[in-house]
VOMARDREN-541211 format. One record per residue (C-alpha): residue number from 0; x, y, z; residue in one letter. Coordinates in nm, 3 decimals. Each point is the difference from the previous one (the first is absolute). Layout:
BEGIN
SITE  seq        x        y        z  type
SITE  NUM        X        Y        Z     a
...
REM end
This chain:
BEGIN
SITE  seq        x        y        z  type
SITE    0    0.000    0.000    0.000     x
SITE    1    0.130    0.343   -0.093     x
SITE    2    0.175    0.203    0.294     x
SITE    3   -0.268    0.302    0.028     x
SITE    4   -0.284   -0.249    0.011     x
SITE    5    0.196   -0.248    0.308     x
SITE    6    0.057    0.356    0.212     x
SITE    7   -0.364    0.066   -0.076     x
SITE    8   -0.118   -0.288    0.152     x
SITE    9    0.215   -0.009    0.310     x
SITE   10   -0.110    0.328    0.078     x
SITE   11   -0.306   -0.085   -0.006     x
SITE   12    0.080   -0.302    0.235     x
SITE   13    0.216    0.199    0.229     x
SITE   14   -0.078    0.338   -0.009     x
SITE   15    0.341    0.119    0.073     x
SITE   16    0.269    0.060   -0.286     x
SITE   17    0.253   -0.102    0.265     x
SITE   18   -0.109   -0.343   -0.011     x
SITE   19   -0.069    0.003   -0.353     x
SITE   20    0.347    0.032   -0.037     x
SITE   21    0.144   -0.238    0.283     x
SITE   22   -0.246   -0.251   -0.222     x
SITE   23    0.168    0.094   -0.280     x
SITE   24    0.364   -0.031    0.121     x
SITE   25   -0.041   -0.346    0.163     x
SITE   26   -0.242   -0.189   -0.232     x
SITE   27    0.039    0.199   -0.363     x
SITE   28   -0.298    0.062   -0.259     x
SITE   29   -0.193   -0.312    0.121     x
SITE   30   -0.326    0.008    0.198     x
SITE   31   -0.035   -0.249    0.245     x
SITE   32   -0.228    0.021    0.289     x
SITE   33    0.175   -0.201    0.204     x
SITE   34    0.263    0.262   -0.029     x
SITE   35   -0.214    0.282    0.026     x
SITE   36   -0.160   -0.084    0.355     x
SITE   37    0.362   -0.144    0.153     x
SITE   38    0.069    0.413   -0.025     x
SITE   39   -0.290    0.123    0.118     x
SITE   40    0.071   -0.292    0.329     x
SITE   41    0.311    0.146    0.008     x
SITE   42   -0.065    0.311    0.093     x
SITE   43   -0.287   -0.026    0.160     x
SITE   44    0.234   -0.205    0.258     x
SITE   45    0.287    0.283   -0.064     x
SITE   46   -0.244    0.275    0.099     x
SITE   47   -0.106   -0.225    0.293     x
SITE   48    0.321   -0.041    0.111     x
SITE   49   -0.036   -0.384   -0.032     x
SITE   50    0.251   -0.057   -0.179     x
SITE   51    0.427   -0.004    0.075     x
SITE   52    0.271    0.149   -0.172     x
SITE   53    0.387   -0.104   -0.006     x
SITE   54    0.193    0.262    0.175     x
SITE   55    0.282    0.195   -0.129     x
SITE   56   -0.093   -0.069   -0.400     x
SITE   57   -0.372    0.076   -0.220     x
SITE   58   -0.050   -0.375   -0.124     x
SITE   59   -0.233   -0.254   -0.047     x
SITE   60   -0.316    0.229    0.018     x
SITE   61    0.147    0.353    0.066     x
SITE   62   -0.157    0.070   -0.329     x
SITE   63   -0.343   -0.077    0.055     x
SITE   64    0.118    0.196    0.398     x
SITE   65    0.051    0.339   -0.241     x
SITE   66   -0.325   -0.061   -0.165     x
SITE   67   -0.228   -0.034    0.280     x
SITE   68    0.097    0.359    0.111     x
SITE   69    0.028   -0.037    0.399     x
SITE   70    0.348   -0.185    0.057     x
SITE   71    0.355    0.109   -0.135     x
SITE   72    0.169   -0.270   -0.179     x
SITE   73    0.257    0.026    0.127     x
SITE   74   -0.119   -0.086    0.389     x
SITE   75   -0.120   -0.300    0.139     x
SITE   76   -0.339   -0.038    0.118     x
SITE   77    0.105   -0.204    0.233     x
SITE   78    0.380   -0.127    0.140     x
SITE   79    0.082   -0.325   -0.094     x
SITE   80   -0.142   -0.224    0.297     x
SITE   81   -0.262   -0.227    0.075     x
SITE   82   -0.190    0.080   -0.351     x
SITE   83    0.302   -0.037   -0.189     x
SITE   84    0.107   -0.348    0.138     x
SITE   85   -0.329   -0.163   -0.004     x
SITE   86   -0.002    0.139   -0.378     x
SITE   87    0.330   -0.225   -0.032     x
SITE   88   -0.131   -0.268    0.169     x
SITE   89   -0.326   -0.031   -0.228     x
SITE   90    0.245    0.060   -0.323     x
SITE   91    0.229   -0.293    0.122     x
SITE   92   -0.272   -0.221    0.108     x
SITE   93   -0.103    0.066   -0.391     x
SITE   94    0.332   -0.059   -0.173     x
SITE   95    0.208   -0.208    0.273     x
SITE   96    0.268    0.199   -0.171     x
SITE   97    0.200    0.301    0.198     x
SITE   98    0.113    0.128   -0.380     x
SITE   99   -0.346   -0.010   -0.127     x
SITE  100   -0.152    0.179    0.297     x
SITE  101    0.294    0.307   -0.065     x
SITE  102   -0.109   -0.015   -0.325     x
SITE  103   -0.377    0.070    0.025     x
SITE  104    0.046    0.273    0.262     x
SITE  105    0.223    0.120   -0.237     x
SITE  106   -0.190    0.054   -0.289     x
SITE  107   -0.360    0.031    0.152     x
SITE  108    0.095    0.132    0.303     x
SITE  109   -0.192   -0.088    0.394     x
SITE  110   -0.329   -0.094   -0.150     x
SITE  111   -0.120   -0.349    0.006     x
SITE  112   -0.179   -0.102   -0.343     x
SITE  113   -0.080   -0.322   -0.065     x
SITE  114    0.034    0.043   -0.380     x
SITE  115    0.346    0.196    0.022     x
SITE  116    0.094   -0.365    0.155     x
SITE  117   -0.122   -0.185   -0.251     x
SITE  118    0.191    0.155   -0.277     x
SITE  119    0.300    0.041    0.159     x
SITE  120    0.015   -0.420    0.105     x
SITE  121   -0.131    0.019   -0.390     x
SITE  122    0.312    0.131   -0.098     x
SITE  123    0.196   -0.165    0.170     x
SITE  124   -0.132   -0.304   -0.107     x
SITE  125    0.108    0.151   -0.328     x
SITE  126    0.380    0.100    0.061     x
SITE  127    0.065   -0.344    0.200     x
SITE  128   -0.125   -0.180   -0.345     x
SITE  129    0.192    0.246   -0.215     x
SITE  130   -0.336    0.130   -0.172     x
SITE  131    0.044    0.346    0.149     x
SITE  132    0.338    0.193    0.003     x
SITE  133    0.174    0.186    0.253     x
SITE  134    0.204    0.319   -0.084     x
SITE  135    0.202    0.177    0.247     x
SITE  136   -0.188   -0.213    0.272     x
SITE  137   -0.326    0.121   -0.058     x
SITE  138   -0.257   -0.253   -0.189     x
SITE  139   -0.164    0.144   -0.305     x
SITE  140   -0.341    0.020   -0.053     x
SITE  141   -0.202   -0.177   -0.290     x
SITE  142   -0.086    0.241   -0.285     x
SITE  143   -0.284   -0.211   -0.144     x
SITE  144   -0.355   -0.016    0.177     x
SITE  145   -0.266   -0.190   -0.107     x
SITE  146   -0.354    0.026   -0.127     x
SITE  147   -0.257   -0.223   -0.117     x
SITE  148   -0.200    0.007   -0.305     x
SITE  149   -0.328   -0.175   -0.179     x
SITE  150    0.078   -0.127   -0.344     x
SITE  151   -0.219    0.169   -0.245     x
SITE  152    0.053   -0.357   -0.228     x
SITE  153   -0.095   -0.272    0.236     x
SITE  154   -0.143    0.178    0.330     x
SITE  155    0.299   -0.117    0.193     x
SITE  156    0.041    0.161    0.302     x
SITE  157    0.326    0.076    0.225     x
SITE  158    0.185    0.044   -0.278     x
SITE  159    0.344    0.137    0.121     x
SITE  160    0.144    0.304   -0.173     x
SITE  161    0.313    0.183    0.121     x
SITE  162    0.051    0.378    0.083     x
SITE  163    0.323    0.241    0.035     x
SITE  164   -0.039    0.236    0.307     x
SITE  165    0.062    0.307   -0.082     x
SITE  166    0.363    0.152    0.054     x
SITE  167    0.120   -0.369    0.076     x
SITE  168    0.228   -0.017   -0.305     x
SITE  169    0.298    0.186   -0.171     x
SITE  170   -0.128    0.006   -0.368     x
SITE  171    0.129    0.137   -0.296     x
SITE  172   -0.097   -0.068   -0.364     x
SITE  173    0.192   -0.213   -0.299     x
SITE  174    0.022    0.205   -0.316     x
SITE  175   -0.291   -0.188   -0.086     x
SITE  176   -0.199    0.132    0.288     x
SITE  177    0.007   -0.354    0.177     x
SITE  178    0.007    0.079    0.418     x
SITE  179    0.356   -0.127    0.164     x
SITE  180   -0.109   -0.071    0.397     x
SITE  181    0.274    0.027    0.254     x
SITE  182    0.020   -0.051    0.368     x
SITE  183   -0.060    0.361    0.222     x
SITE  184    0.093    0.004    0.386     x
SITE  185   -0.315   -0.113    0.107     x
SITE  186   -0.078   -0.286   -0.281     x
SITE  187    0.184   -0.268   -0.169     x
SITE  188    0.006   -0.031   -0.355     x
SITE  189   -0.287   -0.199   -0.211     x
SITE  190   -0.044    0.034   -0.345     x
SITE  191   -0.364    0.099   -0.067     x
SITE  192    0.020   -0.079   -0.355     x
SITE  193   -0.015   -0.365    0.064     x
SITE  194   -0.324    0.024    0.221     x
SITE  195   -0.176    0.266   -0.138     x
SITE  196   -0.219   -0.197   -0.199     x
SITE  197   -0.287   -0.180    0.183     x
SITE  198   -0.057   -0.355   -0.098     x
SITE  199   -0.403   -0.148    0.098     x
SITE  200    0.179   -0.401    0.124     x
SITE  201   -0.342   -0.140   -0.143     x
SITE  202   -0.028    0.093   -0.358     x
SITE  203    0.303    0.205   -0.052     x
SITE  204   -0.134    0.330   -0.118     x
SITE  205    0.277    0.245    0.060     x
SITE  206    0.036    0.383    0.033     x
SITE  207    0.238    0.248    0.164     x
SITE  208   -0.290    0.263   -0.039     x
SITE  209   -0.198    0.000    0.332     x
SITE  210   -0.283    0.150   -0.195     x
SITE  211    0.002   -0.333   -0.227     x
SITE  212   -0.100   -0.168    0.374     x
SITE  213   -0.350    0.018    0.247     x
SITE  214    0.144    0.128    0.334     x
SITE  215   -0.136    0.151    0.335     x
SITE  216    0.079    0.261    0.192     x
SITE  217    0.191   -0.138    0.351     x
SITE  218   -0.111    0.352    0.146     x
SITE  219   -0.346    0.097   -0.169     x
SITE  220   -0.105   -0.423   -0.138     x
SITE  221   -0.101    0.174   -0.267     x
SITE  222    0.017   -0.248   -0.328     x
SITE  223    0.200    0.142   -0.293     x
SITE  224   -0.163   -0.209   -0.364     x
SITE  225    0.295   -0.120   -0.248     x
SITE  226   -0.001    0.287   -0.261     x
SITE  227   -0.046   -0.292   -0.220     x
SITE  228   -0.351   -0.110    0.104     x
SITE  229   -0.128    0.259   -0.222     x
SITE  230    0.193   -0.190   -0.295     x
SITE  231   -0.272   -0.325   -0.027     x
SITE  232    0.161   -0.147   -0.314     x
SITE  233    0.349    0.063    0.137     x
SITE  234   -0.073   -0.168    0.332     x
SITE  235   -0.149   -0.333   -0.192     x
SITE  236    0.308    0.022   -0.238     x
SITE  237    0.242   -0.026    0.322     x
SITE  238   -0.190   -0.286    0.166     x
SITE  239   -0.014   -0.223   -0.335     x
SITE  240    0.387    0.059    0.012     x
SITE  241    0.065   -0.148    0.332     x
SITE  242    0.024   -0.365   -0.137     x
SITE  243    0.265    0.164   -0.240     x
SITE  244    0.184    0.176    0.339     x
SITE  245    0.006   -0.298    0.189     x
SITE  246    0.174   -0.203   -0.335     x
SITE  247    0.268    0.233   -0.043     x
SITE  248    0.096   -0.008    0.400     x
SITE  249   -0.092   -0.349    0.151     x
SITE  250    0.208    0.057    0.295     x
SITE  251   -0.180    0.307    0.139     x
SITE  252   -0.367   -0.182   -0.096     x
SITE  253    0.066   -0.217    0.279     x
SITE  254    0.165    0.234    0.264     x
SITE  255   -0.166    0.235    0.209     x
SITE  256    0.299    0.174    0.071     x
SITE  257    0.215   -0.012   -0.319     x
SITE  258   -0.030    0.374   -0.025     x
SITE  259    0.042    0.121    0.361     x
SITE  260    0.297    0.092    0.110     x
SITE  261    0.293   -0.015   -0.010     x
SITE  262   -0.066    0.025   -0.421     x
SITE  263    0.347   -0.066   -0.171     x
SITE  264    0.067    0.102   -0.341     x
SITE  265   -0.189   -0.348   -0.181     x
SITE  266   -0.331    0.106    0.160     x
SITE  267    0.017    0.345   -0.044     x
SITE  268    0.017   -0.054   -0.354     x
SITE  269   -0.220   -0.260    0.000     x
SITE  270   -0.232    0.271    0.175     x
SITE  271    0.069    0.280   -0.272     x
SITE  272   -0.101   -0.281   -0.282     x
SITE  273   -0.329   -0.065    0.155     x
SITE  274   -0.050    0.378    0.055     x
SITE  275    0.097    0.002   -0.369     x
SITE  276   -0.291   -0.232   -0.113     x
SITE  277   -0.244    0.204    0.188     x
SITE  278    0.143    0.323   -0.181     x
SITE  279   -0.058   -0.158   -0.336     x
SITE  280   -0.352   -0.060    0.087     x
SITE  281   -0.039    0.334    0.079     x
SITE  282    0.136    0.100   -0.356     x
SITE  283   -0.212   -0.186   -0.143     x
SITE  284   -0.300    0.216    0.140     x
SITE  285    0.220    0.336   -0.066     x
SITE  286    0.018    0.073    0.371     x
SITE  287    0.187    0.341    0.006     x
SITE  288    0.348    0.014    0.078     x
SITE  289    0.031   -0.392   -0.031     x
SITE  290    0.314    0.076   -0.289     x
SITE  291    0.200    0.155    0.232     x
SITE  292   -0.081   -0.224    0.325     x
SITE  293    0.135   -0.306   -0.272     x
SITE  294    0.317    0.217   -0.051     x
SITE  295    0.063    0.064    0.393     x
SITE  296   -0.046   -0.354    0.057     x
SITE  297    0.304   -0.104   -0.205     x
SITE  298    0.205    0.276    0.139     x
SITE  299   -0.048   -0.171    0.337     x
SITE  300    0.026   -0.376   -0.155     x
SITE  301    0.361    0.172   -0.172     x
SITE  302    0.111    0.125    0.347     x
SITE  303   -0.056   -0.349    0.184     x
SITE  304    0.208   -0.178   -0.303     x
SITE  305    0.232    0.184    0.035     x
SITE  306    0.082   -0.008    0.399     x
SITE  307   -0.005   -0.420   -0.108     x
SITE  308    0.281    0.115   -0.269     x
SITE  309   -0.246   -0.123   -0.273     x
SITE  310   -0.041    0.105   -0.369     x
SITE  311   -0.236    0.351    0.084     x
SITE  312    0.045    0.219   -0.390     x
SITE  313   -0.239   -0.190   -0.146     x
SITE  314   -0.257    0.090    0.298     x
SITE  315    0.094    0.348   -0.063     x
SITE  316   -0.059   -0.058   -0.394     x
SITE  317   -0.396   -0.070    0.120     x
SITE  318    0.011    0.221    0.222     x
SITE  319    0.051    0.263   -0.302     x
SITE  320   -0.279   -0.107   -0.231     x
SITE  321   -0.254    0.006    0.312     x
SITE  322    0.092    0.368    0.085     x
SITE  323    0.023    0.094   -0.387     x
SITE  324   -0.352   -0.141   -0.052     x
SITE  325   -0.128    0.236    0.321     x
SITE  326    0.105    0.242   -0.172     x
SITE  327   -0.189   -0.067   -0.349     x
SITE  328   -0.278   -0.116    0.165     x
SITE  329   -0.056    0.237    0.268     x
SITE  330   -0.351    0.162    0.072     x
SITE  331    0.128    0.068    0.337     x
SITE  332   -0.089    0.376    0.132     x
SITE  333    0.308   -0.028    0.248     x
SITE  334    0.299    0.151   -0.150     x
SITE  335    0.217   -0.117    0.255     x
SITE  336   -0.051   -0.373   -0.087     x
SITE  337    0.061    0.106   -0.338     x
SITE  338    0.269    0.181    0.068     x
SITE  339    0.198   -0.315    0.210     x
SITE  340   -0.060   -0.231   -0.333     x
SITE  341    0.181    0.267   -0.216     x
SITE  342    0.296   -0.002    0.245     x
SITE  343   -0.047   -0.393    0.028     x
SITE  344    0.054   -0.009   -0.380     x
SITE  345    0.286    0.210    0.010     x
SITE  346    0.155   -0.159    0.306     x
SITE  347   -0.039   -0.322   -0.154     x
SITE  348    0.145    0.093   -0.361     x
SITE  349    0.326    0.180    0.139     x
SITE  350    0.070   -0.352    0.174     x
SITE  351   -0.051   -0.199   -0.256     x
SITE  352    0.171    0.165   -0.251     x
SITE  353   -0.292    0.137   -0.230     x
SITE  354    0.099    0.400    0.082     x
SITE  355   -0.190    0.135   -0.341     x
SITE  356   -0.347   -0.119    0.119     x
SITE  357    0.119    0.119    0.363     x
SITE  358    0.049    0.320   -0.159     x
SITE  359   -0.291    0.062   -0.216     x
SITE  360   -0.231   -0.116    0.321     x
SITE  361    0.214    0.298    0.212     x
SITE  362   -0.101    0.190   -0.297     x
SITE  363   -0.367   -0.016    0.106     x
SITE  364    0.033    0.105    0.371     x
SITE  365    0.185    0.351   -0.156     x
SITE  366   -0.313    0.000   -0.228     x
SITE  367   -0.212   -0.052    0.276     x
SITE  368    0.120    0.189    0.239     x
SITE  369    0.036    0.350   -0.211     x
SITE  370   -0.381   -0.088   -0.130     x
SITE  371   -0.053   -0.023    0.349     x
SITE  372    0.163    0.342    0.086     x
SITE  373   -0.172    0.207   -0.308     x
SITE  374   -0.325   -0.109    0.167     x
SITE  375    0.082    0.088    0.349     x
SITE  376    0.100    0.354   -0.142     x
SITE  377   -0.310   -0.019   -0.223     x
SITE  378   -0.204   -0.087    0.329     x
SITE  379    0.192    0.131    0.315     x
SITE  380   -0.307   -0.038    0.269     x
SITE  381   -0.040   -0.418   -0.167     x
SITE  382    0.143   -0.130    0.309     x
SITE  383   -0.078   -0.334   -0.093     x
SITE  384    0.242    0.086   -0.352     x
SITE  385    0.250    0.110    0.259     x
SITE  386    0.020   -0.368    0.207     x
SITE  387    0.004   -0.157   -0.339     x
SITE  388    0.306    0.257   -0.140     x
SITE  389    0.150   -0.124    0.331     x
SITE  390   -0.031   -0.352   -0.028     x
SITE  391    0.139    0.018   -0.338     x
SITE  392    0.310    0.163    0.094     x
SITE  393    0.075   -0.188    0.295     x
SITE  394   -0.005   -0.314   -0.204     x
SITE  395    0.197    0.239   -0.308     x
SITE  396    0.269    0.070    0.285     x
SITE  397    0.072   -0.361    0.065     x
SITE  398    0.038   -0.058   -0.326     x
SITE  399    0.236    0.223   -0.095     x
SITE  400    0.222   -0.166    0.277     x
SITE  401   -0.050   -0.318   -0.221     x
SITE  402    0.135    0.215   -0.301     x
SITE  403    0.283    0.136    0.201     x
SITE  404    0.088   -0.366    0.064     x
SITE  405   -0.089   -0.219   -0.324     x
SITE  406    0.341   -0.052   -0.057     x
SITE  407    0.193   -0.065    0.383     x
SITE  408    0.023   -0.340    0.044     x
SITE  409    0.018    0.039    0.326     x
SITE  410   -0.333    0.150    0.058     x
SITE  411   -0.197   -0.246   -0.128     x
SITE  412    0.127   -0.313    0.266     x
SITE  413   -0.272    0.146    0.168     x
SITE  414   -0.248   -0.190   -0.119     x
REM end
């Protein structure tokens, strides 16, 4: 959910932008109720004077001290005593580990919560069977969380798809506009493109688009309808192909949890393909856009080949007639999707050694964008010609940094 509308709703929930923010800072741009009323218990017991502070140091909860206005956070509520050792004693009684119980006061400071036990013995669980790292001594946290969907294709549902939290990974972008994920301080390193598509176990209808799935609302139970259920045809088209699905990958027919995770490379492929036969489904019916989803599905399929050092120009070759027939066939009103297949053609053509149709295709943004900028000067109160203008020469600008490069060999490992 966008930032604006997350502080919106806190506020609404807290009524104090100094909360809001202490939300903000320890959970990031996810709304969890849960979360939300552990802060407003918090303090409530901090204004009550309930609850005790480590002496000498703000830790643990000196934050949520600040926020609830009547203690410094930098003073104890109370001196480490009777409260504090029968805190210990509950902690060890939990863990039966000294190290464990110095690292929960640690991080969550003198406030017993059953559920900030549970995920810490969770992770530890995790580091002790190597499936979480540690860096620097402090365990990192998971940058996947879950959610369930219903299968729009067979009903299925509990179908598992995987999220990033926001902020939880360094990214930056191939050449090709493909996301690199890194490890932060706070989260180790997955790679999202392998579980970013959503696989229903029964009939094997796939989809990274969350739109392409039925889901409900964890905080409203609202029911969001598969933008597909308006597409009858298209629907009966993808349920007749299931027998086809479950022919080209036996293995995951018969596996409930072939796609979960971990997903190595062979099933995230496998997962693009099937998201593949869906998309050509979707041509058929000239669903908008469907050219250049095609095209950004064999960017990620090149990507994957290549981290298994596997043949990956002739993906790109596809790649290149997908994004060259967006552009021909486009009746798309949104320039900026337009805009990313031009720069996708001319990407692709500087790499693989056709520069003349690279050219002539950089040719059209300059066309573009000076049409563009006559009828902005033609117009000057269009504000709507102005975002398009924009658009156009953000994506012109990016170009021309594939121009300055066509010929550095070194620029284009980047891929």
């Amino acid at each position: 959910m966008p930032t604006n509308y997350i502080k919106v709703k806190l506020k609404a929930l807290f009524m104090r932008d100094d909360l809001v923010e202490l939300y903000l800072k320890r959970y990031g741009e996810i709304l969890n109720m849960s979360y939300v009323d552990e802060i407003k218990e918090e303090a409530k017991a901090l204004q009550e004077g309930k609850v005790p502070e480590k002496s000498g140091k703000p830790g643990g909860n000196a934050a949520a001290a600040k926020a609830a206005g009547n203690q410094d956070s930098s003073t104890p509520v109370h001196k480490e005593g009777t409260a504090a050792k029968f805190i210990r004693t509950k902690l060890k009684a939990a863990f039966m580990r000294d190290d464990l119980v110095e690292l929960y006061l640690q991080r969550y400071g003198e406030i017993i919560n059953t559920a900030y036990i549970d995920q810490l013995k969770e992770e530890m669980k995790g580091v002790e069977t190597g499936q979480l790292p540690v860096v620097d001594g402090k365990v990192c946290n998971d940058p996947i969380y879950e959610m369930e969907y219903q299968c729009p294709a067979c009903y299925r549902n509990e179908v598992i798809a995987y999220h990033l939290r926001s902020k939880s990974q360094n990214v930056k972008e191939t050449i090709f506009l493909v996301p690199q994920y890194s490890a932060n301080s706070r989260y180790f390193a997955d790679d999202y493109n392998l579980l970013q598509t959503t696989v229903c176990p029964q009939c094997l209808y796939a989809s990274p688009d969350p739109k392409d799935w039925k889901r409900v609302s964890k905080f409203t139970g609202v029911f969001t309808e598969s933008q597909l259920n308006v597409h009858t045809k298209l629907l009966a088209d993808i349920r007749s192909q299931e027998a086809e699905r479950k022919s080209k990958f036996p293995a995951a027919k018969d596996d409930p949890a072939y796609f979960l995770r971990p997903r190595n490379y062979d099933r995230a492929l496998e997962s693009l393909a099937l998201s593949m036969m869906r998309a050509m489904l979707e041509k058929k019916y000239f669903l908008p856009a469907v050219n250049y989803k095609i095209g950004r599905y064999y960017l990620k399929i090149a990507d994957i080949k290549k981290k298994k050092n596997e043949e990956y120009k002739n993906i790109l070759m596809e790649s290149e007639k997908w994004f060259s027939s967006a552009i021909q066939d486009s009746d798309s009103n949104n320039i900026g999707l337009e805009m990313e297949c031009v720069y996708q053609v001319v990407a692709l053509n500087f790499f693989l050694g056709n520069k003349d149709k690279g050219a002539a295709f950089f040719k059209i943004v300059k066309d573009v964008y000076q049409k563009k900028e006559l009828a902005v000067k033609e117009n000057q109160y269009d504000n709507e010609l102005k975002a398009e203008l924009h658009e156009v020469d953000k994506w012109k600008r990016r170009i021309e940094v594939l121009w300055d490069n066509r010929d550095e060999e070194e620029y284009w490992k980047n891929v």
